[in-house]
C-alpha positions in Angstrom: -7.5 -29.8 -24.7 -8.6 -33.3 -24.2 -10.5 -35.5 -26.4 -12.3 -38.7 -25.6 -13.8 -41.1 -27.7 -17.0 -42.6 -27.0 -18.5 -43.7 -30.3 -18.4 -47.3 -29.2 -20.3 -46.9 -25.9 -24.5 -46.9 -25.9 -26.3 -43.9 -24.1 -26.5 -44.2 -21.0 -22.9 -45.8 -20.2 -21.0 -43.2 -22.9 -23.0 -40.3 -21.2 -21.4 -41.6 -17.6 -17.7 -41.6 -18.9 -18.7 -37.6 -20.3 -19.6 -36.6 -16.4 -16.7 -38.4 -15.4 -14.8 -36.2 -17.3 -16.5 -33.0 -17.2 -15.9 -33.7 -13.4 -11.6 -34.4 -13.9 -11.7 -30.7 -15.8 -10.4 -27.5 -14.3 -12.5 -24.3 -15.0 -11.3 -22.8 -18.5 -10.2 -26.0 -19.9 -11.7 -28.1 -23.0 -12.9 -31.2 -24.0 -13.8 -32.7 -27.3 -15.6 -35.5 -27.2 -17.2 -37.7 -29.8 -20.6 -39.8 -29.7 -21.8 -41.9 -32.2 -25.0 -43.6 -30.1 -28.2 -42.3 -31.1 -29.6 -41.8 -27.6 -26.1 -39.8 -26.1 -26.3 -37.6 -29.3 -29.5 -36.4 -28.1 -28.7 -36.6 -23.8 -25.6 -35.2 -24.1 -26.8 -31.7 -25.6 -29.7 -31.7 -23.3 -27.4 -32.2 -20.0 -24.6 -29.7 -21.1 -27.4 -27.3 -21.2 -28.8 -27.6 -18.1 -25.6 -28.0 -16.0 -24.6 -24.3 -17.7 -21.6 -25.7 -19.7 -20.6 -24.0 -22.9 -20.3 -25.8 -26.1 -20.1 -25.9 -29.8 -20.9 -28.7 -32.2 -17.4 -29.2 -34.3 -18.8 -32.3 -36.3 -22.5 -33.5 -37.1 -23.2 -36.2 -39.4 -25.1 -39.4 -39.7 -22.1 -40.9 -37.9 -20.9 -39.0 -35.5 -21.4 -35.8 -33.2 -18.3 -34.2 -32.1 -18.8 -31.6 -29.3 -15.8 -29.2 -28.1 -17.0 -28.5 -24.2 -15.5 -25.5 -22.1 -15.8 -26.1 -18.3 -16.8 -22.6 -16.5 -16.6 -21.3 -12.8 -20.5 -21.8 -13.3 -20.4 -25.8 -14.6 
């Protein structure tokens, strides 16, 4: 698993640096990443959905969101 912090980059820079890594991933493997920006807590959701990635919220406070990501054949 690999985890990337990007709670001091503003949406849409920190939502750049999350393709780039989705992109460096091999099917199966997971990433947790967390966003503090209020912007890439919303846009981050929303584009993991539509390019058919599976993920699960692991933290979700007024600070930060943490999302564990699971790249498949399909993402």
């Amino acid at each position: 698993m690999t985890f990337i912090d990007l709670t001091s980059y503003r949406c849409p820079l920190a939502l750049v640096k999350l393709k780039l890594a989705l992109k460096q991933m091999s099917d199966g493997e997971q990433l947790l990443v967390s966003l503090a920006d209020k912007g890439s807590r919303q846009d981050a959701p929303r584009f993991l959905t539509r390019q058919g990635y599976l993920y699960t919220e692991q933290q979700n406070n007024d600070q930060v969101l943490v999302l564990a990501v699971v790249k498949t054949a399909g993402s």
